[in-house]
C-alpha positions in Angstrom: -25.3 -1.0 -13.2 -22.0 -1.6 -12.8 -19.7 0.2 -9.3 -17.9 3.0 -11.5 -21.6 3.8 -13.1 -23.1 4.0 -9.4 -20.3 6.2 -8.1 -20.4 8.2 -11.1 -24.3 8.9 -10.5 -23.8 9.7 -6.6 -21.0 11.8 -7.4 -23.3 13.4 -10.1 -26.2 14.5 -7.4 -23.9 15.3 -5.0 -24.4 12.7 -2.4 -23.5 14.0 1.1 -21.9 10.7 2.3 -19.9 11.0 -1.2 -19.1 14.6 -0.9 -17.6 14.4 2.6 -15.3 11.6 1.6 -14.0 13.9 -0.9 -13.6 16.7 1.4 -11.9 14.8 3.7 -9.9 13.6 0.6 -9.1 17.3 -0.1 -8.4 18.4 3.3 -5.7 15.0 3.9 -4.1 15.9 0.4 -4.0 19.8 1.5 -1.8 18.4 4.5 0.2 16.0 3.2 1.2 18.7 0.7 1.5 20.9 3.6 4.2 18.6 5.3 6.0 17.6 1.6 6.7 21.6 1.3 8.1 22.1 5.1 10.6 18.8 4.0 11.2 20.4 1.1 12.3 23.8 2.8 14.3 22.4 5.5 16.2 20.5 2.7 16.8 23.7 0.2 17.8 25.8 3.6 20.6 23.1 4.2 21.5 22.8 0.7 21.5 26.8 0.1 23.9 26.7 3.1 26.4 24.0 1.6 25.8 21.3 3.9 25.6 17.8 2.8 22.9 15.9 3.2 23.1 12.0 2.9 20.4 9.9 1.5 19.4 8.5 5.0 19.0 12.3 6.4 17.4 13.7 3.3 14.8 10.5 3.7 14.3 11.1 7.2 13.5 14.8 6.7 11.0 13.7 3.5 9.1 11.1 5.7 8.6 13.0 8.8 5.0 13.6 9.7 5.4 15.6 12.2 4.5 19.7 11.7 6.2 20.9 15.0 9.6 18.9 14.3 9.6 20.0 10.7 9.4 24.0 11.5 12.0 22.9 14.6 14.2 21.1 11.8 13.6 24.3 9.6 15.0 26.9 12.3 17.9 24.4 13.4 18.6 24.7 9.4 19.4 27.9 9.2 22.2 27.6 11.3 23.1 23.8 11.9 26.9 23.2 10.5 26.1 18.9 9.6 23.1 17.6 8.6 23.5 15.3 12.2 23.3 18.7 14.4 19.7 18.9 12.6 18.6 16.0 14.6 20.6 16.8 17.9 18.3 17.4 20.9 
């Protein structure tokens, strides 16, 4: 029986061990997605606003993992006048 036919079976009965790696699977693509979108809104709030945003900034914003500094970076967005003040303390 080759790997791909063994996982296919566990999957199949609905191995626990199998099914709470896919859970946890789920619930790390659920947050990941979760911190993409709260990027994704601090950029759009900057560009709805006309401020530039350089590649270095918009990658910062994208790879932050952070929740808390993402809904901080999405309030300083709204009124911020450069994309640096974003990042000010």
């Amino acid at each position: 029986m080759t790997d791909d036919a063994v996982d296919d079976a566990l999957i199949a009965r609905r191995n626990r061990r199998i099914e709470a790696v896919r859970a946890q699977d789920r619930a790390e693509g659920r947050a990941e997605g979760a911190l993409r979108g709260r990027a994704e809104t601090v950029l759009a709030v900057l560009a709805a606003r006309g401020v530039a945003v350089g590649a270095a900034d918009r990658q910062r914003i994208l790879a932050e993992r952070d929740a808390a500094q993402l809904e901080r970076w999405a309030a300083r967005a709204a009124t911020c006048a450069t994309a640096g003040a974003l990042f000010a303390v």
